[in-house]
N, C-alpha and C positions, 0 to 999 in steps of 0.2 A: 504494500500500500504506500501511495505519496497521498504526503498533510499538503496541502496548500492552504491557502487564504482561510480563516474564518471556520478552522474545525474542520474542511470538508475533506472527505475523502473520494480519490481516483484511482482504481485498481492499474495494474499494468497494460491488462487487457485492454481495456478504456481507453488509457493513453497509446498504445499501438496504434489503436484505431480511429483515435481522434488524429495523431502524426498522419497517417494514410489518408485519410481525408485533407488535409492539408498541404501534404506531396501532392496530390492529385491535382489540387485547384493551382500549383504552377506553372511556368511557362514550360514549354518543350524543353528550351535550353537551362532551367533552372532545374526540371526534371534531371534533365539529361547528368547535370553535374555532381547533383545530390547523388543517384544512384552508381556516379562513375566513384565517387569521391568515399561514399561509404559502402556500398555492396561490393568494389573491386580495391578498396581500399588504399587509391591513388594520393599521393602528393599535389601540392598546389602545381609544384613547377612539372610531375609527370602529367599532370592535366592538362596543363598551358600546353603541354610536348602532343599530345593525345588530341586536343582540338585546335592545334595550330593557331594558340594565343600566346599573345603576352603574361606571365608570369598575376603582376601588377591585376591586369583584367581578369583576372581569373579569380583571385584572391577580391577582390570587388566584386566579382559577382555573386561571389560564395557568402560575403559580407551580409550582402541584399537580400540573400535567398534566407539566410538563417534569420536574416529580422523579419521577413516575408512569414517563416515556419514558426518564429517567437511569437509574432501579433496571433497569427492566426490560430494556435493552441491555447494563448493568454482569452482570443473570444470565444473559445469551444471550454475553457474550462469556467469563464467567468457564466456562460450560460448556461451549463447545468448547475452553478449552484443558487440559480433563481428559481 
C-alpha cells in the first residue's frame, strides 16, 4: 500500500493502472521514449544514439514526459479521493 494525501490509501495495483492510463494519453514520441527508456532500459545518451537526437533533447523531453506522467497520476489520485 502507498499513504498519500489525507489518510488515503492506493494499492499497487491501482497505481499500475492508473500509470497505464497515463502512458496511454501520451504522444507517440513521449510513448515511444518512456517504453525505450524503461522497458529496454536505455540511457539518455543511448537514446539520443537510438533516435538520432541530441543528447540535451532527449533529456528534455524525458523532462516533459515525467511532468506530463507526474500531473497526470497527481489528477487520477486526487480524484479518487473525492
Amino acid at each position: 500500500m502507498v499513504e498519500f494525501q489525507k489518510s488515503s490509501y492506493v494499492d499497487s495495483e491501482e497505481i499500475s493502472q492508473m500509470l497505464e492510463r497515463c502512458i496511454a494519453k501520451l504522444s507517440s514520441y513521449s510513448n515511444k521514449l518512456i517504453m525505450l527508456r524503461y522497458n529496454n532500459n536505455l540511457t539518455g545518451a543511448k537514446l539520443a544514439q537510438v533516435l538520432n537526437k541530441k543528447v540535451k533533447s532527449v533529456y528534455v523531453a524525458l523532462s516533459r514526459t515525467h511532468h506530463a506522467l507526474r500531473e497526470c497520476m497527481r489528477k487520477q489520485i486526487t480524484f479518487t479521493e473525492d
